[in-house]
C-alpha positions in Angstrom: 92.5 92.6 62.5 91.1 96.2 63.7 90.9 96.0 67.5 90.3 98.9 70.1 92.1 99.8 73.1 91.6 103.1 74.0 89.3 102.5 77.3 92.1 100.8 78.7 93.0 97.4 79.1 97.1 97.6 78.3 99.6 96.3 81.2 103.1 96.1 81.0 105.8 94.1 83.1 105.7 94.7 86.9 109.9 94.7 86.6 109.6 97.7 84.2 111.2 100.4 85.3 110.0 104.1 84.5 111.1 105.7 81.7 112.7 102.2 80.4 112.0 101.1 76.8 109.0 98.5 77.1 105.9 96.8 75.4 102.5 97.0 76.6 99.9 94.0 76.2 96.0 94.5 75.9 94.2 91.3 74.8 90.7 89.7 74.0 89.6 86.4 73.7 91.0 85.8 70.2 93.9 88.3 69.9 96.9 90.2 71.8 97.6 93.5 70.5 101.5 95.2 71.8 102.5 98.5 71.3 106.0 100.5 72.5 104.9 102.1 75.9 107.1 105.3 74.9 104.8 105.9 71.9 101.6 104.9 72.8 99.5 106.4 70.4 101.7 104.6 67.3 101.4 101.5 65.8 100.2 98.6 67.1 100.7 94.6 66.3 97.9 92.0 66.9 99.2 88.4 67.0 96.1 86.0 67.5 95.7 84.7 71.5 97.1 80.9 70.3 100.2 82.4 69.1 100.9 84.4 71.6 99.9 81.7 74.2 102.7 79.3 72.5 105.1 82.5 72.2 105.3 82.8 76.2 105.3 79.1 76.5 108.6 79.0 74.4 109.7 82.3 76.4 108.9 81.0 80.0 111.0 77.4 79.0 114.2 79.8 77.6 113.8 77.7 74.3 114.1 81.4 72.7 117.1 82.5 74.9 120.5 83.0 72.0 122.5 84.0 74.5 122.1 80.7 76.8 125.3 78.3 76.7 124.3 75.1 74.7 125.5 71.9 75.8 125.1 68.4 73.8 
């Protein structure tokens, strides 16, 4: 999927701090496109808006969190 960005449109994290190593977001309706914020004119990776919808779901309820202790 060929999708253009560069009007604008890509936000990163309000904890990021400058000069830190992040990802910037830009979406549409059907897709999010992230890229490395220290190389902004490199590549860039679309994931459609479903996907990355269920992604954040997963990250916001620490299911994808290794490094939390499990307990059974």
């Amino acid at each position: 999927m060929s999708v253009c960005f560069a009007g604008g449109g890509w936000r990163k994290a309000a904890r990021s701090v400058n000069g830190g190593s992040c990802v910037e977001v830009a979406s549409t309706r059907t897709a999010v496109v992230v890229r490395d914020s220290v190389d902004p004119a490199g590549p860039a990776v679309s994931y459609p808006a479903r996907s990355w919808r269920a992604f954040l779901t997963q990250a916001k309820a620490g299911t994808l969190d290794t490094r939390r202790e499990h307990r059974h």
